[in-house]
C-alpha positions in Angstrom: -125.1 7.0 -84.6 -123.2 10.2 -85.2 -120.9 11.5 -87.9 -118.6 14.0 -87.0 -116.7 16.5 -89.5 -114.4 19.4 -88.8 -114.1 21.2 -92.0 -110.0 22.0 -92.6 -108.4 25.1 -92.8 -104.7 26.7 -93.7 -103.5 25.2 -90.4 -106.0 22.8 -89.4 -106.6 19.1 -90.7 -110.1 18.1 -92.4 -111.3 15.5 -89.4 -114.1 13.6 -90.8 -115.8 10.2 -88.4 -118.0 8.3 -89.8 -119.8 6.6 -87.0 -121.0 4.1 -89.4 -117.9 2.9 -91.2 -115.9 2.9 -88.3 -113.1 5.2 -89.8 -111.5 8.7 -88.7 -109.6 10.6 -91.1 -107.6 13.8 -90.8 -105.9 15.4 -93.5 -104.0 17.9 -94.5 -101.5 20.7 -92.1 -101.9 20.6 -87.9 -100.3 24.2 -86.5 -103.9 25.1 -85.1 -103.5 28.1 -82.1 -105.3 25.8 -79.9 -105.1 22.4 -80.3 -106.9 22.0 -77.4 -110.0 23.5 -78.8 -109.7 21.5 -82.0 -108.6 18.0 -80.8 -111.1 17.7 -77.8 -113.9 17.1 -79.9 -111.9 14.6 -81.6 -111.1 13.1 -78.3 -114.9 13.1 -76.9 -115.7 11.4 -80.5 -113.3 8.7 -80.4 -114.1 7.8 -76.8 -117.7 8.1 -77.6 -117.3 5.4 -80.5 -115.1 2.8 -78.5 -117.3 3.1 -75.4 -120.4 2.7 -77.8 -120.0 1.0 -81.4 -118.8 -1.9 -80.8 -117.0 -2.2 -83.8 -113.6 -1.4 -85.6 -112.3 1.8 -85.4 -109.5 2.7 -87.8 -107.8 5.7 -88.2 -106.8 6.6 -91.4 -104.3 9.7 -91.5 -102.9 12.1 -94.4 -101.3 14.7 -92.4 -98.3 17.0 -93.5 -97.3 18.4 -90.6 -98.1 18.6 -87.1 -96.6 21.3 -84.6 -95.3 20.2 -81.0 -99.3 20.4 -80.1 -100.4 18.1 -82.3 -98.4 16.3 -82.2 -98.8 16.2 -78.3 -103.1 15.8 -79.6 -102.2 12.3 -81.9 -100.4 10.9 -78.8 -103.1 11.1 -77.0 -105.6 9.7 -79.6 -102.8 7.3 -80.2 -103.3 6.5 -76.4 -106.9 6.3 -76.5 -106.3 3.2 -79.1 -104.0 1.3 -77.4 -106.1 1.4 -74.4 -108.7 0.4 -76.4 -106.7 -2.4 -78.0 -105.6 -4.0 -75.0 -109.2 -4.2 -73.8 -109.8 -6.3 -76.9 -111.6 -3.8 -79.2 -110.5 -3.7 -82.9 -108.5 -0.6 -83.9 -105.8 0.2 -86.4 -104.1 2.9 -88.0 -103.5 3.5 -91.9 -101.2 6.6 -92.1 -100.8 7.9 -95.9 -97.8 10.3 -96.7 -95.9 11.7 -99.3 -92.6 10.1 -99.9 -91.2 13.2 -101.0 -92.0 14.4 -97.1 -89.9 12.4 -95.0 -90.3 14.4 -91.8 -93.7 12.9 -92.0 -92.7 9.2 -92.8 -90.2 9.9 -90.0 -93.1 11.2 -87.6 -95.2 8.1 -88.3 -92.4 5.3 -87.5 -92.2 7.2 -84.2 -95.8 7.0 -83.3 -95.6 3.5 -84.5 -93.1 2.5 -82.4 -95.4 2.6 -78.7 -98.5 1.4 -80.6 -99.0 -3.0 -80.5 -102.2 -2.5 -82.8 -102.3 -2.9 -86.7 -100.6 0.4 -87.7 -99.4 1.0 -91.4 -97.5 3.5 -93.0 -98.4 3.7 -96.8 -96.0 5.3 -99.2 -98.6 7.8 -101.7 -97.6 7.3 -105.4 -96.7 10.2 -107.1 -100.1 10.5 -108.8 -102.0 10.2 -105.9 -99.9 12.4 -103.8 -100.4 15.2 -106.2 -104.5 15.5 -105.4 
């Protein structure tokens, strides 16, 4: 129905939906002065696909960092799958990192931990983390 793209910045993530292949992606550094701003129309989308698609949504992540706000902003989205997944609809989570970054790795286990759906956390190799 709708794609959705955010294009990234210094301190924003690259947030690309495609409506058709059910898949969100975000990548790159989350400090953005208003999370608010930038994760509500993430937010809208994701509820927007669940309530409509009827399909799998999976959200596949190759963030850096995230500041206490976004990290506050993936909660909720985290939220907004696990609702989603306890109403039966097909959702998962594919989160990418850096092995040299084990903040991240760290950050991802913690999110994992209050989530029941498919959630992975993917060591990069070294060749691929490097692009």
């Amino acid at each position: 129905m709708s794609n959705f793209s955010i294009p990234g910045s210094q301190s924003t993530p690259a947030i690309d939906g495609d409506w058709d292949h059910g898949t969100l992606s975000m990548q790159g550094d989350s400090y953005p002065e208003n999370s608010y701003e930038l994760f509500q129309q993430v937010f809208s989308w994701v509820e927007r696909f669940l309530l409509e698609a009827g399909r799998p949504l999976t959200l596949e992540l190759r963030l850096l960092y995230l500041n206490t706000s976004s990290i506050k902003a993936m909660m909720d989205i985290l939220d907004l799958l696990e609702e989603a997944h306890h109403d039966g609809k097909p959702v998962a989570v594919n989160w990418r990192y850096d092995p040299r970054n084990e903040r991240v790795a760290e950050l991802a286990e913690e999110f994992k931990e209050d989530c029941t759906f498919p959630f992975a956390i993917v060591a990069l190799d070294s060749a691929a983390s490097a692009s």
